[in-house]
Steps between C-alpha positions, in 0.01 A plus 500: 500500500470180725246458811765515729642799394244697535431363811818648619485836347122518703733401798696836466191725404274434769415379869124398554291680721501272806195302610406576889184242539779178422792730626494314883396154367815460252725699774393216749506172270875672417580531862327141588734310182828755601497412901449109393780510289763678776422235791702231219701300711757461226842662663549844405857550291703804618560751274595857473282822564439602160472890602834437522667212369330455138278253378270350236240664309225490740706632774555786287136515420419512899742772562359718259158500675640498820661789404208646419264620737206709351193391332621688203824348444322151504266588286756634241657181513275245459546446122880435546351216728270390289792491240721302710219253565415429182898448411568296802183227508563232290442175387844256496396555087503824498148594460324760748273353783137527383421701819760735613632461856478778766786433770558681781778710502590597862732278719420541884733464692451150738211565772394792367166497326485830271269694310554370081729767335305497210150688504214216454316747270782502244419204300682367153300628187280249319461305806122472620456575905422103540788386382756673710480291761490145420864520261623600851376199627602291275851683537548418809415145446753408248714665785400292788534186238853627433675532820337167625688355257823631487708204347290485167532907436914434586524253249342709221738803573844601501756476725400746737141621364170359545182442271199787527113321560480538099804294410734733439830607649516749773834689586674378803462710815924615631552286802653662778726254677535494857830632655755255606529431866844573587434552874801342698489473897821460738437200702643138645349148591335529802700455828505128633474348785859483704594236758645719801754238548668562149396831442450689850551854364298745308575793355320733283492910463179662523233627218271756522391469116142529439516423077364096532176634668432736255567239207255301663222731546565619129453139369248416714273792429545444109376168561824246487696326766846670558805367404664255678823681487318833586415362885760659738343332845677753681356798309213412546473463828708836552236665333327571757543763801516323818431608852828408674649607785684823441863587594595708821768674305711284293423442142317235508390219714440100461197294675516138494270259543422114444113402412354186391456467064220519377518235217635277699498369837843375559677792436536840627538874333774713644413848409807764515347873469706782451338866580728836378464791682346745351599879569257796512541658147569816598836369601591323188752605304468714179448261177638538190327286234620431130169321296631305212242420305447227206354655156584239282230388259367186754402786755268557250163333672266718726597248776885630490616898384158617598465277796855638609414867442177444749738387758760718531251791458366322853864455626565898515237585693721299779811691463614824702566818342891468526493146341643508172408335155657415178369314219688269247332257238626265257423328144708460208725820715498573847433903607450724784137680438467661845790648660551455866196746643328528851214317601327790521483632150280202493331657146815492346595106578143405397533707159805274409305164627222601271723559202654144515391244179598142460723399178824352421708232584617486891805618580519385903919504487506873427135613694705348846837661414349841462244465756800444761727778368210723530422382867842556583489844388173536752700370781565680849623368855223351669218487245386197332552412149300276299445362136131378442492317202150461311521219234362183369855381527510469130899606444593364164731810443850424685532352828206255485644155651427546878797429623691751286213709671604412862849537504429854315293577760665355810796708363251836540345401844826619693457879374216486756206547236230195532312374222125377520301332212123507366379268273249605290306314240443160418619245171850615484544555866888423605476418844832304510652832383323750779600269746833517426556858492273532792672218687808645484433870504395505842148547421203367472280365190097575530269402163229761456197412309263686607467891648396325840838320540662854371397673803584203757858494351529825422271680764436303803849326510725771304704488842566138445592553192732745456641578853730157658565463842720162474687404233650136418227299728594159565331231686697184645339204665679241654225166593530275813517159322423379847155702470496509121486226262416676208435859309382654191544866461163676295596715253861697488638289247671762276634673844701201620802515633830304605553413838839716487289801346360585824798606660623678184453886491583498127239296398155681416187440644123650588433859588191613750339820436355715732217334667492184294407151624674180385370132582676202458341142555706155557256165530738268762460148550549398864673221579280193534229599309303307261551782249855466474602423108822389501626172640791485693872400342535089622870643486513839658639648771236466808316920522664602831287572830444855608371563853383833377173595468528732218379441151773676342706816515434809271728723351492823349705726308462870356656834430389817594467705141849625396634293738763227383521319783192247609351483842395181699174393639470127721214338620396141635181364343290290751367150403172565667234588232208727554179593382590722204405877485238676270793648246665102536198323392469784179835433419482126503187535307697692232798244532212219404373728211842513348531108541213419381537744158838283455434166542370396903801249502497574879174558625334166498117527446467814589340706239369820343205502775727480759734764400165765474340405805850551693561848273171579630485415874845707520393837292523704824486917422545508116444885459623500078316137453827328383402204714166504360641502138707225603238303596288557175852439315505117677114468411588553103806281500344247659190536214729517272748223557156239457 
């Protein structure tokens, strides 16, 4: 019988007694050569979790022992390792190492510094104390030699694989591609600057959105500049709760005013501020409330199904014992898993949130349709009806093109049910989608990723949200082109209207809630001022003198809800600019964060310091910190974008 073999069958018959005066000197030699080896700078291949996905030999070998937790069950395996050592070490020729190798088994995972899995007094058999340690040495030697050169072990093995310290092949690790980014975003070219003597009219309807914020704290905090496409300048700035004057008793009421710009000297900010009354909430009206929630398979992510459950659970602790709720999800099928049941039974509506699982395709088309017959069912005179809508606005299941989404919906807005969005999620995130349906469901669209932004949607501005006081909110401005030479409206661009829209009651437009703010910022160009961009026509028609003093005239249109007929508001704007307010200067600030995260076409040299410093000097009472976040938001884009 050969040397070898009875080295093995020794292998199986015995483990050594272990040897406690070199015990802590190997153990820390091991350590010393193991913690050199992990700080490789060589980049680290993904690959799956072989608890769970599978893997080569070793990986089976370290699940075994960390499967294994006494001293016992080590011990009684320590000849199958000593087996699989003396199988696995070899020369390129196929002869066994002259020393056999100890490696060590566990994997930590990265920044954690464990304990070894294997007990340093179980030792292979016919290996002397001293010699323990330096193999492992030398191990991880011919490993450091390896990954600094990469290239040579590629061109030794095949496609895919890579060559071991000892020449030989080594099993390629499964590489776990990245998702594909299929995130789309609903936006338009930013709005340019008009010459009031071509162009003296501006139209737009209002946006109380708050989705672009959100998608620009969520790529901020993971480290990446948003999206282009993703910046909404309006949305941004709307945000933000602002302390405006509040109506006497209509629905809402506008403030005016005319400050000079920031970024630039020959121009001036007109800031138009909308503030909706809000009522005492014992006197709203009852609410009936259909959640339709996404459960396809790309909810699947802690930062979407789980994320949603969270919020909602926070949402019913805002509702009133006669509100009711229904539940309807949708994947591959849509179907109702909570009948229509009071807020009160609040045990039973959190029982069917819990019991919610993501998988499937997603079915959007027949979610909506069901959602809506089921709200109509829930429907009573006076009470408000609402679909909220929980998705990553991933519908690949029926109506997915967004316009075959808005004309489904605008057909469904009429029944007097309203239809608000969340986003959840991030990667395959269909903005362009939720706006759409949001757009045109009079609602509004929020992106949630985080519990914090769950309770200021959900919790602090539920009334907002879910209760309008003005429907169809249009905003008309006609310019002095005796005052104004030139203007450039910041943000609004999907919301823009025709100049005949205005006066049309057919045509759909913003909705207020209940105790919401909406801003709205034009930069004009007076006339005479250096600033002014655009020269004037050697052929055209000479601008006509006004002896007015006013800078233009505002117009404003809305219906009250249910209403089908819109309401006027006039007002003169003065041409005299002012100091601008506390809650101005914040908004302009946000107006120059948008800019600046899309370009700074407009804003001359007036930079990322400029923009936190006037953030800062305008923070006023900031009781939730949004402000604050803002600020620190503007600090990391600006690190970022260097």
């Amino acid at each position: 019988m050969s040397d070898d073999l009875e080295f093995l069958k020794d292998a199986l018959r015995q483990t050594p007694p272990p040897a406690p005066d070199k015990k802590a000197d190997h153990l820390a030699r091991a350590m010393e050569s193991f913690q050199a080896h992990q700080e490789t700078t060589a980049q680290t291949r993904l690959k799956n979790d072989p608890a769970t996905k599978g893997g080569g030999f070793l990986d089976g070998v370290i699940n075994m022992f960390q499967s294994l937790s006494s001293r016992a069950g080590l011990t009684a395996t320590t000849g199958i390792v000593a087996v699989a050592a003396a199988f696995i070490v070899f020369t390129p020729q196929g002869q066994q190492l002259q020393k056999p190798t100890v490696i060590t088994l566990n994997q930590p995972e990265p920044g954690a510094v464990d304990e070894p899995m294997i007990d340093p007094e179980i030792i292979l058999p016919g290996i002397s104390d001293d010699a323990v340690a330096e193999p492992m040495v030398e191990f991880a030697q011919e490993a450091d030699a390896l990954s600094s050169a990469p290239r040579a072990a590629q061109k030794l093995a095949p496609a895919g694989g890579a060559v071991n310290g000892f020449g030989g092949v080594i099993a390629p690790d499964i590489i776990i591609a990245e998702p594909a980014n299929t995130e789309a975003f609903a936006n338009e070219d930013p709005n340019p600057v008009k010459v009031v003597a071509d162009d003296p009219v501006s139209t737009f309807s209002i946006d109380v959105d708050t989705a672009a914020y959100g998608v620009v704290r969520s790529s901020l905090n993971r480290g990446q500049l948003p999206p282009v496409d993703a910046v909404r300048a309006e949305e941004i700035i709307n945000y933000f709760p602002y302390a405006y004057p509040a109506p006497d008793d209509a629905a809402f009421k506008p403030t005016v005013s005319l400050s000079p710009t920031p970024w630039n000297e020959g121009t001036q900010l007109l800031h138009i501020a909308l503030q909706g009354q809000l009522p005492a909430l014992a006197d709203r009206p009852p609410l009936n409330l259909v959640f339709l929630i996404d459960t396809s398979g790309s909810m699947n992510t802690p930062s979407k199904l789980p994320l949603l459950k969270q919020s909602f659970s926070l949402m019913l602790s805002q509702l009133r014992p006669e509100d009711e709720v229904a539940i309807v999800t949708y994947a591959g099928s849509a179907g109702q898993v909570l009948a229509p049941t009071k807020a009160s039974d609040r045990a039973t509506i959190l029982a069917a949130l819990e019991r919610l699982s993501a998988g499937g395709s997603t079915a959007g088309q027949a979610g909506l349709q069901q959602a809506y017959a089921l709200a109509e069912t829930m429907a009573a005179e006076g009470e408000v009806n609402r679909v909220l809508l929980a998705t990553d606005g991933d519908f690949n299941v029926g109506l997915s093109n967004p316009e075959a989404l808005k004309t489904f919906i605008a057909d469904k807005r009429d029944s007097g049910t309203y239809l608000s969005v969340l986003g959840f999620g991030r990667g395959n995130l269909d903005d362009a989608t939720m706006q759409a349906l949001a757009q045109n469901g009079n609602g509004q669209a929020a992106y949630i990723d985080t519990l914090n932004e769950a309770q200021k949607v959900l919790v602090d501005q539920l009334s907002g949200a879910l209760f309008p006081i003005a429907d169809d909110v249009k905003i008309q401005i006609e310019f002095n082109p005796a005052k104004v030479a030139e203007y450039r409206l910041i943000g609004y661009e999907t919301r823009a209207l025709r100049r005949e829209d205005f006066n049309n009651d057919k045509v759909d437009a913003g909705e207020i809630g209940a105790g919401h703010s909406v801003t709205a910022i034009y930069e004009v160009t007076p006339v005479g001022s250096d600033a002014v961009l655009n020269d004037p026509l050697r052929y055209g028609d000479a601008v006509a003198t006004s002896e007015s003093d006013e800078l233009g005239f505002l117009r404003l249109r809305y219906k009250a809800p249910g209403e089908t007929t819109s309401q006027l508001i006039e007002t003169p704007i003065a041409a005299q600019p002012t100091a601008a307010g506390q809650e101005a200067q914040f908004a302009f600030a946000m107006a120059g964060f948008a800019q600046l995260l899309t370009g700074a076409t407009y804003l001359n040299d007036w930079g990322w310091d400029d923009a936190i410093a006037l953030a800062n000097s305008a923070r006023g009472d900031d009781p939730f910190g949004y402000r604050t976040e803002a600020v620190q938001l503007m600090r990391l884009a600006n690190s970022l974008g260097q």
